[in-house]
C-alpha positions in Angstrom: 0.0 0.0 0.0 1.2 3.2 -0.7 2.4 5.4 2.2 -0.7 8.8 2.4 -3.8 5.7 1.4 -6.3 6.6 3.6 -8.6 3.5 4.5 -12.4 4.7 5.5 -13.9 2.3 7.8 -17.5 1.6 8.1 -18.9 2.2 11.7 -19.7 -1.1 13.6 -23.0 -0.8 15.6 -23.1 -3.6 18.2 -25.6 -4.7 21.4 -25.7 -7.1 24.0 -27.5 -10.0 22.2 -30.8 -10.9 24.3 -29.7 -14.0 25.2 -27.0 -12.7 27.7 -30.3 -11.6 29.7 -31.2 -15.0 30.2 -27.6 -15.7 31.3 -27.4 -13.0 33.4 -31.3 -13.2 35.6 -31.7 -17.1 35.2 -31.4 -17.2 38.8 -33.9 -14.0 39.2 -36.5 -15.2 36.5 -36.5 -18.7 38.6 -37.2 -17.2 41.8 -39.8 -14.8 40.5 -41.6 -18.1 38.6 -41.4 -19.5 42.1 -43.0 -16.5 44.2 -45.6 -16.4 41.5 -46.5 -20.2 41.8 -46.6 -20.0 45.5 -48.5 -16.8 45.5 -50.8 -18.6 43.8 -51.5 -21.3 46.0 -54.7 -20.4 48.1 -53.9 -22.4 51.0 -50.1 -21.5 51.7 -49.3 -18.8 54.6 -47.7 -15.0 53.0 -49.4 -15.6 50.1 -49.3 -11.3 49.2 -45.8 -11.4 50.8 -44.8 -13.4 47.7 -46.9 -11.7 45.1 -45.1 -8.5 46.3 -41.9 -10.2 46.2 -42.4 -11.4 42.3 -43.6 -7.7 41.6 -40.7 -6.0 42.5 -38.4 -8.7 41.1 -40.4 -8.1 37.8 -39.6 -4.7 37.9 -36.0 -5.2 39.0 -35.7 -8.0 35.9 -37.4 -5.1 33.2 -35.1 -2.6 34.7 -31.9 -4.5 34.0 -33.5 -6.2 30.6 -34.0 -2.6 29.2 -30.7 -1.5 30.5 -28.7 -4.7 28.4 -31.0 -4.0 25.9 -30.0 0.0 25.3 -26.2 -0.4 25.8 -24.8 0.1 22.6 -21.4 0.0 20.7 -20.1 1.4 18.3 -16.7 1.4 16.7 -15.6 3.6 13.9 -12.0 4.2 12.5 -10.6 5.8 15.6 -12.6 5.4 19.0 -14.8 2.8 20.1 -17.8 4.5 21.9 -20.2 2.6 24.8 -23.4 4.0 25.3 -25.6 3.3 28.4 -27.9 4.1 30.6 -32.1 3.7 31.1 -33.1 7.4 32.4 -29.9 9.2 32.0 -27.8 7.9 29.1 -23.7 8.1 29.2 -21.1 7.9 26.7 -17.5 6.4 27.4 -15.0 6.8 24.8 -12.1 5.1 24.0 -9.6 5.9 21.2 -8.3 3.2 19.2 -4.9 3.8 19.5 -4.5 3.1 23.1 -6.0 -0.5 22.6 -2.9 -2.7 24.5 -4.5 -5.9 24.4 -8.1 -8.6 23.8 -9.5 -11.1 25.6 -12.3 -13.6 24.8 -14.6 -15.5 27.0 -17.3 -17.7 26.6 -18.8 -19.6 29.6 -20.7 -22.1 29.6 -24.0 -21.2 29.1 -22.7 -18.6 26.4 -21.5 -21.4 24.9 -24.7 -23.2 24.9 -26.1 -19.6 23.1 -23.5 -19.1 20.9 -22.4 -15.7 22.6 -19.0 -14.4 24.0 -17.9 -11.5 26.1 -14.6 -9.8 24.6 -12.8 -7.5 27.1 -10.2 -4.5 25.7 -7.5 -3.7 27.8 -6.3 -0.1 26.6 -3.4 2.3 28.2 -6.8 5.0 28.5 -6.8 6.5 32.6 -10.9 6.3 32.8 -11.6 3.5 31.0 -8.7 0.7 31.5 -11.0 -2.1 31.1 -13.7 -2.7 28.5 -15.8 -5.2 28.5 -18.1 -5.9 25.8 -20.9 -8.6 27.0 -23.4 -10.9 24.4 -21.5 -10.5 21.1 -22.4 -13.0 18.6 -19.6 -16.0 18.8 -19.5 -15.6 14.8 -18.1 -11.9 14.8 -14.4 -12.0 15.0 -14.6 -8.3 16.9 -11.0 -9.1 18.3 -9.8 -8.8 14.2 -12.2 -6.5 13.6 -11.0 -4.3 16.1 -7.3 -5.1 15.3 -7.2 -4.1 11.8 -8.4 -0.4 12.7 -5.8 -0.3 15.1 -2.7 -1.3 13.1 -4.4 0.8 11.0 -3.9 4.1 12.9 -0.7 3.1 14.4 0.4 2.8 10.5 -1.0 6.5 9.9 0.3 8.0 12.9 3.2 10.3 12.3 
């Protein structure tokens, strides 16, 4: 390639699949099945103190469902951006260049789902630490991620 080429990248929208809910609240959906079914059983003692209990771990379960649900990234030719947040949305930024180092991890029930978490380990004071939860396990991010960065580090002066 000649040296000046300037290579556009497309920017890479990605969420938390909705799988990685599941993962996540399987222990919290179980126990709020359970409060319902007991709270529906006439004869057994508490019966409201379990309804209440499976309301407010419904609402605790939506709460984090639409939080997973509106985290977005994306990743454009020099920063990879995380949006979050339910009623007040923030913005971490991360510049490319100061990507050190990936990690991949699938456990076992990602595995079972076909989901990974990658983690980005950059040089960046605020953000050290990224870690990107429910990617698909058929998006090579990691390269993805790579190129752009050998990319810049080939442009930089």
């Amino acid at each position: 390639m000649r040296e000046g080429t300037v290579i556009r990248f497309r920017t890479i929208f990605l969420q938390p699949h909705w799988l990685q809910f599941i993962i996540n609240e399987l222990p919290g959906i179980l126990l709020m099945i359970g409060c319902l079914i007991i709270g529906g059983i006439d004869a057994m003692p508490f019966v409201n103190l379990f309804l209440v209990a499976a309301g407010l771990l419904s609402l605790r379960l939506l709460y984090n469902f639409v939080y997973l649900r509106r985290m977005e990234y994306r990743i454009n030719g020099e920063q990879l951006i995380m949006e979050y947040g339910v009623f007040t949305r923030k913005s971490d930024y991360l510049e490319l260049y100061r990507i050190v180092d990936f990690n991949e991890h699938r456990t076992l029930p990602q595995q079972i789902c076909g989901l990974k978490t990658v983690t980005i380990y950059s040089g960046d004071r605020s953000n050290p630490k990224l870690v990107i939860i429910g990617v698909k396990n058929d998006l090579d991010l990691v390269s993805l991620i790579r190129e752009r960065v050998e990319q810049i580090m080939c442009n930089s002066p």
